[in-house]
N, C-alpha and C positions, 0 to 999 in steps of 0.2 A: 631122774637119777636119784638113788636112795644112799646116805650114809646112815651109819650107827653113832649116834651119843653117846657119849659119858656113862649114862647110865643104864648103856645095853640097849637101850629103844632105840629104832630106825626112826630116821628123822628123813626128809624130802629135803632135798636142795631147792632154793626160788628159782625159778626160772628166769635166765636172763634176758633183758629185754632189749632192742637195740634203739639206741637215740634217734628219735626223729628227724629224717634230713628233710631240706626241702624237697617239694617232686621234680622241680625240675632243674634238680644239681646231682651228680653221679659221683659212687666213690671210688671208681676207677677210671680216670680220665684218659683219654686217650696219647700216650707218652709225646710221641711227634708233634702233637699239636702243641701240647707243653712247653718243648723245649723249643717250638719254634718261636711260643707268643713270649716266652722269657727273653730271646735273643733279638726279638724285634720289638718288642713295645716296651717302652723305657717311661712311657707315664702311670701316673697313680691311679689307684680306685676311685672311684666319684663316693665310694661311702665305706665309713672304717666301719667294718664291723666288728672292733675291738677283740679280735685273734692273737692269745698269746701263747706264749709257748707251752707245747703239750696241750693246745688247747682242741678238743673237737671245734673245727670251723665252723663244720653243718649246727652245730648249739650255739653259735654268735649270732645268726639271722633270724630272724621274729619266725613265728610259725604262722602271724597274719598273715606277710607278703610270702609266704610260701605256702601254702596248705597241702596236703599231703593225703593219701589214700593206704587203706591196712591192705596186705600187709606192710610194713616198713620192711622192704626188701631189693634197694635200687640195685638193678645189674650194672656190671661195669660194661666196657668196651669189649675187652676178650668177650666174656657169654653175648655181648649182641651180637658176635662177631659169626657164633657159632649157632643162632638161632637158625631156624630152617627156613624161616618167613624175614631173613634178612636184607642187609644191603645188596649193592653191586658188586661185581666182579671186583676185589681189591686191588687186582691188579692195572685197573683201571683208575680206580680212584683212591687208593692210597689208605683203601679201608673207609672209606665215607660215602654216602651216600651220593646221587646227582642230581637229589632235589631238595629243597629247604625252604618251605614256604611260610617261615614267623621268625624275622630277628626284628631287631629293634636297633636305632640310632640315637645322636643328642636331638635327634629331631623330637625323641621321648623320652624316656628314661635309660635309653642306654649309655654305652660312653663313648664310641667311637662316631665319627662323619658318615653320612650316609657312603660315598665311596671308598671307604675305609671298609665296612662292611662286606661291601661285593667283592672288594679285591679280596679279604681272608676268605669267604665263600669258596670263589674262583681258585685259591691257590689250596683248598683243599677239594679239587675237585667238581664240584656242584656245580652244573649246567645250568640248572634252572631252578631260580628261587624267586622271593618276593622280601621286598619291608614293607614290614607292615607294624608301622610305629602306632602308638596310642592315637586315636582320637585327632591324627591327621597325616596327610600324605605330603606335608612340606618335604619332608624327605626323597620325597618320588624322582623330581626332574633329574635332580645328581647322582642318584643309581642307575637311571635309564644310561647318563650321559660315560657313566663308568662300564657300563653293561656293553656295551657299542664300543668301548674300546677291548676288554679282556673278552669279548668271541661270545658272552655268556646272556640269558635269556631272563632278566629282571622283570618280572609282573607287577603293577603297580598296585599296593595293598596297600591294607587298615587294618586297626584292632579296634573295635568299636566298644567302647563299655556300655553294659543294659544290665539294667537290674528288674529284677521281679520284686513289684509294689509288696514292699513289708519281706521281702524274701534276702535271696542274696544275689549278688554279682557274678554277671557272666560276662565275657568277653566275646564275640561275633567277630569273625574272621573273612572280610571282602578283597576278594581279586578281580581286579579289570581290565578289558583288553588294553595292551599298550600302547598307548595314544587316547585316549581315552580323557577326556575331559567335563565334568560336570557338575554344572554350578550349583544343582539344588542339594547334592550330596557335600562339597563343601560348606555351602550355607551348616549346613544339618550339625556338621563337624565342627562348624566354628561355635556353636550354641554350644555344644556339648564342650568347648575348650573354656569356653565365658562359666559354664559351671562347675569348673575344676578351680577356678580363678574365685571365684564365690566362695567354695567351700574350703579353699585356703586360708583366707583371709578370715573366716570364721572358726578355721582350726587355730590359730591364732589369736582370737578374739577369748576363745576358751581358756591357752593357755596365759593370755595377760589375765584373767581372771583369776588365776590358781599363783599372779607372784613370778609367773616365769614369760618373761618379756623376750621376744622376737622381730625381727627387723624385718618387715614385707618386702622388700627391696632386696635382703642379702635371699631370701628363698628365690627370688627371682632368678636373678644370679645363680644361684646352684641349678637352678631347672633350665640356665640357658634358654634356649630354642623351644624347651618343652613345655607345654603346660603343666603347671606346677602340680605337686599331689604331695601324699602321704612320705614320700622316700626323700621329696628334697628338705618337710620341714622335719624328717629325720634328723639330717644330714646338720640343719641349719640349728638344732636343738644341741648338738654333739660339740659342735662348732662351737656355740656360746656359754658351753662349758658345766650346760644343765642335768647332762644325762653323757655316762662315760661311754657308750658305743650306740651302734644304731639296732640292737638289740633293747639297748635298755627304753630307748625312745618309743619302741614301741609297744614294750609290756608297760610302761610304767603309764605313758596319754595317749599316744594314736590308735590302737588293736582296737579292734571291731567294739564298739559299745563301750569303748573305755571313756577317759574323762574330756578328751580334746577331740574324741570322733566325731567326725561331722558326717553325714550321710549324703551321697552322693543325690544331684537332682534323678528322678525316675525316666530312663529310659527304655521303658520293655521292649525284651528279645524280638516280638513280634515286628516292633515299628523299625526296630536294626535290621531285619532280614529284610523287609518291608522296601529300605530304606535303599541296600544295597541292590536288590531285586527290581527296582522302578533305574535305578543307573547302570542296569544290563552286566552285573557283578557276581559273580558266586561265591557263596554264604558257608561258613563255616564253624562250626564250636570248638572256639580254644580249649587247649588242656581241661577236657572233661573233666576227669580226674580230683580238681578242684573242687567239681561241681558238690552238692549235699547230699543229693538222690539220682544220680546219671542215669539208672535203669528206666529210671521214669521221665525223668527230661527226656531224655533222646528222642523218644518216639514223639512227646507232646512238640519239640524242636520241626522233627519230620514232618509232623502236620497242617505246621505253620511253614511250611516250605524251603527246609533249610536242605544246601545240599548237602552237607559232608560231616564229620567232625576228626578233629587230632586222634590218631590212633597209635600213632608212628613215636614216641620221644624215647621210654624205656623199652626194653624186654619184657620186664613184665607186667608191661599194659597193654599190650598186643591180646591176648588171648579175649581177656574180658570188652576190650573197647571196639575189637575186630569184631566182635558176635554182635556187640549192639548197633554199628555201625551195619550190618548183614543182615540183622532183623528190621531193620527201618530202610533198606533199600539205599543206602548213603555213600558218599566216596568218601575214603581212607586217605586221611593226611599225614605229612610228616612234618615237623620240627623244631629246630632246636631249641627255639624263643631264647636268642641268642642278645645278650644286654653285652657281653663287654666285659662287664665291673669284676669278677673272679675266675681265670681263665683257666686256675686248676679245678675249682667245684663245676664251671657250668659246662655245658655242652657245647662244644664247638661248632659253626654254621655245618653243618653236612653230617655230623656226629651222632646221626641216630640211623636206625633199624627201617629204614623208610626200604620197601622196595623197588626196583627198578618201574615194573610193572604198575603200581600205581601211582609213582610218578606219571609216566605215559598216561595211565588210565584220567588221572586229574586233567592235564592236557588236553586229551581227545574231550570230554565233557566240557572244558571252558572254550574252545575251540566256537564247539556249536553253540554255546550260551552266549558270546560275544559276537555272533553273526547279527543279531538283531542291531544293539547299540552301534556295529561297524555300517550296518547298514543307513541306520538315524544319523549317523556322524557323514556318510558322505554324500546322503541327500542334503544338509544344511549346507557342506561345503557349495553344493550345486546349486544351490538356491542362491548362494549369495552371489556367486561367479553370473547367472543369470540379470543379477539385477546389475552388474559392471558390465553387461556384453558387449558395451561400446570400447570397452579398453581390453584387449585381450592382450597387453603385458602381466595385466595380475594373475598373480599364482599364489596358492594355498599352497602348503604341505599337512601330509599325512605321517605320522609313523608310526607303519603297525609290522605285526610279529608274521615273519614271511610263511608262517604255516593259513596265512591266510588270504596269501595274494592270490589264488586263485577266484574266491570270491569275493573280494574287492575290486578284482577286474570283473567279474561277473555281472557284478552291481554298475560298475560303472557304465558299463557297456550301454544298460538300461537309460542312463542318467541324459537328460535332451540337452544340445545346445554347449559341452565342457567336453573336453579332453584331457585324458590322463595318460601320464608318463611314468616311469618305476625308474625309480636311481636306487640302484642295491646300492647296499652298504660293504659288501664283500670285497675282498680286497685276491691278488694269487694265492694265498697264502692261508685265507680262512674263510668261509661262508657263514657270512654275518645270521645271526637271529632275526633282525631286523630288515623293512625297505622301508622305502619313503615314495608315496606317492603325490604328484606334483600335478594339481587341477588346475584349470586356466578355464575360461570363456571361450570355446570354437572362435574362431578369425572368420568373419563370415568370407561368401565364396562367391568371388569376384568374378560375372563374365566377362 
């Protein structure tokens, strides 16, 4: 745009630039959801991010913990609403999508209970989702146990942190069949929690260094249930009156290379995929978008045999992350990376552009990935029932996702010496997601 000066010469106006939001906070939230999370949740944010009046929110939160991709142009609700590669039938689901595979709980950095979670999920529509908190699934058993009551299909997930030696942080995204239980992969999880607890205590170490004294016990305390990180000794620095919001906390010591950053231990993407891949799980790349060079990741990710990555959170991330996810042969994820803490900036559980279609398509792909693991899970059960055959009161249960009782009877059939029985979970009224299947030792056979 061109004016004239003062003294007759055209001058050029600067072009305006718009403030950096986080990526994964939107500036047109969806209203409903709003006013419903206003009307029912009556507790506080787990972190001030010191918002005052007239103040842009989205310039309160670090651009650490949120990193962002050019251009800075987040769509709101109405435009994802009107994309053509969008959600489901509104009329169905109230404008939200029916799958949602990335929220988080206090099991990690969010702020809500794991069945606190499922149920907003649930009451905005969303058939089928996952939590998948930081660097552990303590959260799992209580969403399954919520999932089985609200009708609704919980997959048991992870957010696995792995960095590239001397590079940067990525996030790996594991889904497991339900029922699903495995000790080498919690081991793996609990290493990676004892090194969040390390570099705590040594973010801390930094700041008693600099004069600014912190209580290891109150971060604890703020991270609850979670393993502690960069957001609770935010939170614990605001607290003790060092730093006026959680903004300033982390421009002034925590931000990447700043003066209290501590560097996470090294766990490359390779041994994450690696990792989920040996415990019969499909692999995914969080909020690419993040990433430094995604055109180039992706495919190097594919090579090392990742299935999928995020494609689904804005509008417009779709066009560019749907073509890379198409050129590396990958499945198309959706969502919300749902924390809790700002219910007008974040995305509400179900609140993104995910299509019907690959929802389904995600499904049918974990379906066949988790025949193997379903099938290891009900030969041990048989193995162990063989070794009690004298007693054929004992019974094992199983609970898995009923798109796959056909071949768990399949398998079992094969299985020598055990019988299996199926107690739906359905009730007149609904047809559960879920069965349970009940293995016992054959009664041997009396002439």
């Amino acid at each position: 745009m061109v004016g004239t000066s003062s003294n007759g010469k055209k001058k050029r106006k600067g072009k305006k630039t718009a403030k950096r939001k986080p990526v994964n906070m939107q500036s047109n939230y969806n209203s409903k959801f709003i006013a419903r999370g206003r009307a029912a949740d009556t507790g506080t944010a787990v972190v001030d991010v010191g918002a005052g009046a007239g103040t842009d929110r989205y310039a309160t939160i670090s651009q650490d913990m949120f990193p962002t991709n050019e251009p800075d142009d987040v769509a709101g609700a109405a435009g994802r609403a009107e994309s053509n590669d969008c959600c489901d039938d509104p009329t169905d689901t109230g404008g939200f999508a029916t799958g949602d595979f990335h929220m988080h709980s206090v099991c990690s950095d969010g702020k809500h209970k794991p069945a606190e979670v499922i149920q907003k999920a649930a009451s905005n529509g969303v058939k089928y989702m996952s939590l998948t908190d930081h660097d552990t699934m303590a959260g799992v058993p209580e969403a399954m146990c919520a999932a089985q009551e609200l009708n609704v299909l919980v997959i048991p997930g992870v957010e696995i942190s792995a960095e590239v030696k001397g590079g940067e942080n990525l996030h790996i995204l594991g889904y497991f069949y339900p029922g699903s239980n495995n000790m080498a992969l919690e081991r793996q999880l609990e290493k990676i929690r004892e090194g969040r607890h390390k570099r705590g205590k040594e973010m801390l170490r930094k700041l008693a260094s600099m004069n600014v004294k912190l209580e290891w016990k109150r971060v604890l305390e703020i991270a609850g249930e979670a393993a502690p990180g960069r957001p609770h000794v935010a939170q614990a620095l605001v607290e003790a009156g060092h730093v006026s919001n959680f903004r300033e906390a982390f421009s002034r010591y925590l931000h990447n290379n700043g003066p209290a950053y501590v560097e996470g231990e090294h766990f490359p993407p390779e041994e994450a995929i690696k990792l989920i891949d040996s415990a019969g799980g499909v692999s995914v790349l969080a909020h690419p978008w993040c990433c430094k060079n995604p055109i180039t990741l992706v495919p190097e990710l594919a090579a090392l045999g990742i299935h999928g990555i995020e494609v689904y959170h804005d509008s417009n991330k779709i066009d560019m992350y749907g073509a890379l996810a198409k050129e590396s042969n990958l499945l198309k994820l959706g969502g919300s990376d749902f924390h809790g803490i700002d219910p007008v900036a974040e995305h509400a559980p179900g609140d993104i552009p995910f299509p019907r279609r690959h929802v389904e398509a995600f499904l049918e792909h974990a379906k066949r990935v988790w025949e193997t693991p379903l099938r290891s899970e009900l030969e041990k059960i048989a193995a162990r029932c063989q070794s009690n055959a004298d007693n054929a009161s004992i019974q094992e249960e199983l609970l898995i996702w009923r798109e796959q009782l056909d071949f768990a009877l399949e398998v079992a059939a094969s299985l020598p010496n055990v019988d299996v029985t199926v107690r739906d979970q359905s009730t007149p009224d609904t047809d559960n997601h879920y069965r349970v299947l009940l293995i016992q030792p054959r009664a041997p056979v009396i002439n």
